[in-house]
N, C-alpha and C positions, 0 to 999 in steps of 0.2 A: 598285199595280196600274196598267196600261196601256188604254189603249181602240182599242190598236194592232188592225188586221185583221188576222185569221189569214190566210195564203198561200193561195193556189189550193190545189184539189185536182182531180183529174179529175171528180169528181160535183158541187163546188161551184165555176165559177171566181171566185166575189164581184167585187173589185175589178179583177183582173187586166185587163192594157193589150191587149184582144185587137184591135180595130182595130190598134194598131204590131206588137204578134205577127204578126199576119196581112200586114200591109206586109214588114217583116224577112222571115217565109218566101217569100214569091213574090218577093221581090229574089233571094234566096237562090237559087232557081228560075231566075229571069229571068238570072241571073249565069253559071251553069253553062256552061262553056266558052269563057267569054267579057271575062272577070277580063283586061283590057290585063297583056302584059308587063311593062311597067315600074310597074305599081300597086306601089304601098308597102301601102296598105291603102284598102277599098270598104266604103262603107255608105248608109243612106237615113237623110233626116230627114222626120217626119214632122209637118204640122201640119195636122189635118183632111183636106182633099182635097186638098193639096198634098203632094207627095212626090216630095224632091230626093236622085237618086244622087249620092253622093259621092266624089270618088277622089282619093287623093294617090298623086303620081307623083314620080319620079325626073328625068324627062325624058314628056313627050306627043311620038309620033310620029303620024300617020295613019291608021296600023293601031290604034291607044290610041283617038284619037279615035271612029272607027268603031265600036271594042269597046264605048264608052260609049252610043252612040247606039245600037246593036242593043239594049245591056239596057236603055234607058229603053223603045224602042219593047216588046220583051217584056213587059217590066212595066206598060206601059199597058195592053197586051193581055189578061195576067191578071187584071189590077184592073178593068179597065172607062174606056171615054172620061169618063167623068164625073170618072173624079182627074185632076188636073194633074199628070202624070208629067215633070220637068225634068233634068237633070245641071249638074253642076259637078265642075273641077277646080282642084286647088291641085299647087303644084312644090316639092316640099320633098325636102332630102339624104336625112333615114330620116323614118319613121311618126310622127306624133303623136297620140298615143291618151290619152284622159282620161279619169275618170270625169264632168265635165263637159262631154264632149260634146252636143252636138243631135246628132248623128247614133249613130244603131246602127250598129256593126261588123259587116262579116259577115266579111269577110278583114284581114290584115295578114300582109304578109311575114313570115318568118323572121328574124331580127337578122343572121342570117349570109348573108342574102340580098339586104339590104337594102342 
């Protein structure tokens, strides 16, 4: 026998990470239309009140740059001045995605896009 928690449910969330849930959707949000061309793949990492967008690119042009800095300011907008809303980018040929990420995914290219 286990002492494992049962999963969410909608009438019970018990354990469930709803602060990062709640970061993850309004990135989500804050992201809409605004995902840089060259992103490989975007997400946030959360620790407390910090929360860093992430993007891997291809190449950063100035329009990338720009894309990233409208969805930090959205997201601080949605969240409130009280999070530290930051970005970062990294430059890599394709996506690096893990189950050992810090960061939540919200996008990643296509493989045939990529």
């Amino acid at each position: 026998m286990t002492n494992a928690m049962p999963p969410p449910t909608p009438e019970d969330l018990g354990a469930a990470p709803l602060w990062e849930n709640y970061i993850i959707a309004q990135a989500t949000q804050a992201s809409l239309g605004l995902i840089p061309r060259n992103a490989l793949a975007l997400g946030v990492t959360v620790d407390g009140l910090d929360v860093t967008v992430t993007c891997q690119l291809q190449a950063i042009t100035r329009a990338d740059k720009e894309d990233l800095r409208e969805i930090a300011q959205e997201l601080t907008l949605l969240l409130g001045a009280h999070v530290n809303v930051t970005s970062a980018h990294h430059i890599l040929e394709s996506p690096v995605i893990t189950p050992h990420d810090a960061a939540s995914w919200i996008f990643v290219a296509r493989a045939d896009a990529a």
